[in-house]
N, C-alpha and C positions, 0 to 999 in steps of 0.2 A: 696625597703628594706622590711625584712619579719615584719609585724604588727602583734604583738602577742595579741594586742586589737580585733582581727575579733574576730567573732563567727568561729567556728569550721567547718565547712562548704565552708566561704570562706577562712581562713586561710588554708585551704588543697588544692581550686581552688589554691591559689598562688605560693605555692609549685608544684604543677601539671606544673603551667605554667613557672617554670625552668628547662629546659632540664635537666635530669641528669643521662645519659644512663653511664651505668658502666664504669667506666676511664675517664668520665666527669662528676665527680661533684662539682670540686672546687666552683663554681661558687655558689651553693648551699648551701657549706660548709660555704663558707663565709658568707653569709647571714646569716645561722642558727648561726653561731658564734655570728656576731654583734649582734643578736638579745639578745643572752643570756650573755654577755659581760655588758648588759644594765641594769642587776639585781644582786643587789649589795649582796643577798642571797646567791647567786653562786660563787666558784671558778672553772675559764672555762681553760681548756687546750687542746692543740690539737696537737694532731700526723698526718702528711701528712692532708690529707681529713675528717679525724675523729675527733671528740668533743668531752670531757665531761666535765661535769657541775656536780658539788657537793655542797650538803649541809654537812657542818662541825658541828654539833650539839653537837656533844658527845652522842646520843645516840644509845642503846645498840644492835640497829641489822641493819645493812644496806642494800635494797635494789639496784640494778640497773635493771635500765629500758630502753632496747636497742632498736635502730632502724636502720635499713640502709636507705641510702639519695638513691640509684642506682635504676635504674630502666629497666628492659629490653628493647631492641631497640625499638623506636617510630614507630609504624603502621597507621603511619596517624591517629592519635590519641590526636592528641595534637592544637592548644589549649584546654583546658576545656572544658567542656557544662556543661549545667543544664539543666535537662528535671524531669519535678515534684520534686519526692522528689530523685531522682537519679542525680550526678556527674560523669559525663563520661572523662576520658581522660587515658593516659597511667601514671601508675601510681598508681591512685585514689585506688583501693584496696590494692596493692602490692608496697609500704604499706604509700604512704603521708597520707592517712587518719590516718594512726598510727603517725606518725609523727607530724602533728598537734595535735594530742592527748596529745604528749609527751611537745610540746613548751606551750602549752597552760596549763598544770596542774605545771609545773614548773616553767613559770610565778609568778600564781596564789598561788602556797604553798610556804611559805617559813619556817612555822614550821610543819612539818610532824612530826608522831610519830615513822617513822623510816627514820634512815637518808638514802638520796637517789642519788644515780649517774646517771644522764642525760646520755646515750652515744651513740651518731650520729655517723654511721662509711660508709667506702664505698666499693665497690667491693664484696657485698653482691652474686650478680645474675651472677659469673663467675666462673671460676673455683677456689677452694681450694686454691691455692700457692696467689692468688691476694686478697683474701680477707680478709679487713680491719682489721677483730678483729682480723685475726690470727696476723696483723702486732702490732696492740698493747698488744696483750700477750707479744708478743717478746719483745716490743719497752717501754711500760707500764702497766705490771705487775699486778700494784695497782689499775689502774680502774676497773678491774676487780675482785677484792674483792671484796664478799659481801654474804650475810644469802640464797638470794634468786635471781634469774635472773628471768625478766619478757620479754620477748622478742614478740615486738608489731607486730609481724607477721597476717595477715590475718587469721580469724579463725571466721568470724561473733560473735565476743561477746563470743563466749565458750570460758572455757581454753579448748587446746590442749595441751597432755601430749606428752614428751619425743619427738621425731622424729626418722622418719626412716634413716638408712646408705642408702648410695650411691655409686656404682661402677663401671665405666665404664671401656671398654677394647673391645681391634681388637678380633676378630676372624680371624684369617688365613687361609684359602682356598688356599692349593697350586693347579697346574696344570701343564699342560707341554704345550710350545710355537708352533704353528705352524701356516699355511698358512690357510686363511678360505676355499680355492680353496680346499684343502687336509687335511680337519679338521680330518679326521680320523685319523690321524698322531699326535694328539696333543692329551689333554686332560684339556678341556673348563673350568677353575677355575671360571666361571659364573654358571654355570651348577653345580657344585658340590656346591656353597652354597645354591642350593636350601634344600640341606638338615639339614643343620642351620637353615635357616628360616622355616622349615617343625617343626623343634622342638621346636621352638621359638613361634610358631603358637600354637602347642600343650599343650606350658608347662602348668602345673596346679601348680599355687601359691597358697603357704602357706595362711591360715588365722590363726594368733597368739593374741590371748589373755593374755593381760599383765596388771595385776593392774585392770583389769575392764576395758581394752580398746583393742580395735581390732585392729591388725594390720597387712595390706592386703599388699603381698608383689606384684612384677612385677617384668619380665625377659624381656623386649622387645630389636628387633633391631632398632636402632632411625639414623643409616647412612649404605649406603654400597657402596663401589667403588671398581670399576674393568674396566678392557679393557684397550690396548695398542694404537690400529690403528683398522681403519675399515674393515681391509683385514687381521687381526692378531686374531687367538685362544688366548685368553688372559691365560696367567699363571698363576697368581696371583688375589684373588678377597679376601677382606678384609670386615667384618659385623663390624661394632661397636653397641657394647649391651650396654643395664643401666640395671645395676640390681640395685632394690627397696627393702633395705631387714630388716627383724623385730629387733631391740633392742637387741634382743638378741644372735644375730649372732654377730661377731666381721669382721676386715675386711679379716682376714685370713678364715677363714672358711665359708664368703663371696668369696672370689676367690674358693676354695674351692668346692666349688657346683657350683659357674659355669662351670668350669674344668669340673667335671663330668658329667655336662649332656650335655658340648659339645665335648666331647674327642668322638674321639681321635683327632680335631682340637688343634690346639696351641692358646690358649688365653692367650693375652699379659697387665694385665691393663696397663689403663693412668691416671687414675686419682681415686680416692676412700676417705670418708670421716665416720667416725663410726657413728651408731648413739646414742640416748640415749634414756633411761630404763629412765620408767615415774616419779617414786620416789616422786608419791603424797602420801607416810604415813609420809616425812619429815613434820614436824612441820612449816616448813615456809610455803612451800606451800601447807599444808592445810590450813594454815588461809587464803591463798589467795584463794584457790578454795572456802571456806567458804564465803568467801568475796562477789564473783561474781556468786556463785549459782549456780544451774542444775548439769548436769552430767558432769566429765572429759569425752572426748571421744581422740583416739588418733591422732597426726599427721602423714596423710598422705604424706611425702616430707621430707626432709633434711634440718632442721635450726641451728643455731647458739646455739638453746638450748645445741648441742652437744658438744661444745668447752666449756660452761660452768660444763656439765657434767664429761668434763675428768678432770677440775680442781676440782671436789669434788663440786662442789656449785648446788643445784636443780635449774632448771627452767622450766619453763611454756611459754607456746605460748599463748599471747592474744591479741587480735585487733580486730579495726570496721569492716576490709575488708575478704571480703567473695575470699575462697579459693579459688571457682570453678572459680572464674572471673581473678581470676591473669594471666599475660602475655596475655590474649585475647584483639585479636584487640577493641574487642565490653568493654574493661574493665569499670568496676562502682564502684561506693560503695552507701550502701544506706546513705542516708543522717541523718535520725535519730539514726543511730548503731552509729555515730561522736560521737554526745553528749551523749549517753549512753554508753560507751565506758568511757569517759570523768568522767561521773559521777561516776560509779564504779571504775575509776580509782585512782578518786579523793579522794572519801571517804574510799576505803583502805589505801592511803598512809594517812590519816589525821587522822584518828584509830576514 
């Protein structure tokens, strides 16, 4: 059972050491549930995999402060380690050290000066249609109420502003079928995406400036399949691109430019999410960014800031765990970003 008495450090080892690879987290869930079921501060409800934990105060501005339980697939990564002041496992940055962060100041406050929603969800690290919060927009509405969204994403201690959209989508290479014996009769749909990938190679991404944060886009191929038999000119060869793109595109005009720079190909998306505009002159979150100091700079990646963003509410990306480490087999988190993390967590929501 999760002990909300650890220090920060090993309350994050324990988390680490529950599997909780996306579509398995029940397991996880439960736990963090019981845990917070146990403080009599809180009213705890949950949808499927997801939690949240409220304080009822009455007063006059509410934060919530999210986290996902999910973790990309295990790389031989797991159990924990401790190696000095670094925690290694899958996980530990992306993001149970946020996670710990979040059972352990909700513990420990029960009168904040703004009231606060806990909210644990799952299916963070999959695709759009399975992930959690979008199922408690649908399913519970009202958790998601609130002045400001804090979302404990990996970011070593900055806030990260806004996030970038995301959009994935085939490429289509047609060809024509024939014998490898008498490939001259065909026309190689392998061979013809090399010129996809010649432009994908080339492309020059946008650097956009928004709010005082930069944000660097990307067009890459990240799959490609093609071939029939080993004796067959293949017809057909298929790229799938991600495009990375700034705030201030939409997803329309995200399709949009990818069309054009790979037309006259057929590009089909499959999946696509908007992102969100930084929206650090809102009043809530500058008192956070006031809170925690230094520079906004922006996020590079697609978070959940963006589903709070299309309901009107700003948010901010903050956590112990460092970006660059996320999904990497070698993942860490440093060990004193836990409690400093903790401590400026703590002392904004406590005013």
């Amino acid at each position: 059972m999760i002990d909300l008495t650890l220090p920060g450090d090993a309350l994050t080892a324990s988390l680490v050491d529950v599997p909780s690879v996306s579509g398995g987290e029940s397991r996880l869930a439960d736990e963090v549930e019981r845990a917070l079921r146990e403080l009599p501060h809180l009213t705890v409800e949950r949808d499927g995999d997801a939690i949240a934990a409220r304080t009822d105060l009455g007063r006059p501005h509410r934060v919530v402060v999210a986290g996902h339980l999910d973790t990309v697939p295990i790389a031989d990564n797991l159990p924990s380690r401790r190696d000095g002041d670094r925690l290694f496992g899958c996980g530990t940055s992306d993001m149970k050290a946020g996670i710990a962060v979040m059972l352990r100041v909700a513990a420990g406050l029960d009168a904040p000066q703004h009231d606060v929603t806990w909210l644990f969800y799952d299916n963070e690290e999959v695709e759009a249609a399975r992930n959690g919060l979008g199922r408690v927009a649908r399913n519970a509405a009202h958790w998601l109420k609130a002045d400001l969204a804090v979302l404990m994403e990996p970011t070593a201690n900055r806030v990260e502003a806004g996030c970038q959209g995301t959009l994935r989508a085939l490429v289509v290479v047609p060809g024509r079928r024939a014998h490898s014996a008498r490939s001259w009769l065909g026309d190689n749909a392998i061979h013809r995406a090399a010129d996809v990938l010649t432009r994908l190679a080339e492309y020059d991404a946008r650097r956009v400036v928004i709010d005082g944060c930069e944000y660097r886009e990307g067009l890459n191929a990240v799959r490609i399949e093609g071939g029939v038999s080993g004796n067959v000119v293949p017809d057909r060869c298929t790229v799938t691109v991600n495009y990375r793109f700034a705030p201030d595109r939409d997803e329309a005009q995200a399709l949009a430019h990818v069309q054009e720079v790979l037309a006259p190909f057929e590009v089909v998306p499959t999946d696509s999410s908007p992102g969100a505009l930084p929206r650090l002159s809102e009043p809530a979150a500058a008192e956070f960014v006031a809170a925690v100091g230094g520079e906004p700079v922006a996020k590079l990646g697609w978070t959940d800031v963006a589903r709070f963003a299309a309901l009107g509410i700003p948010a901010v990306n903050f956590g112990p765990g460092d970006p660059n480490l996320a999904h990497t087999r070698e993942e860490y988190v440093e060990i004193p970003r836990i409690g400093e993390c903790e401590r400026v967590l703590r002392s904004y929501l406590a005013g």
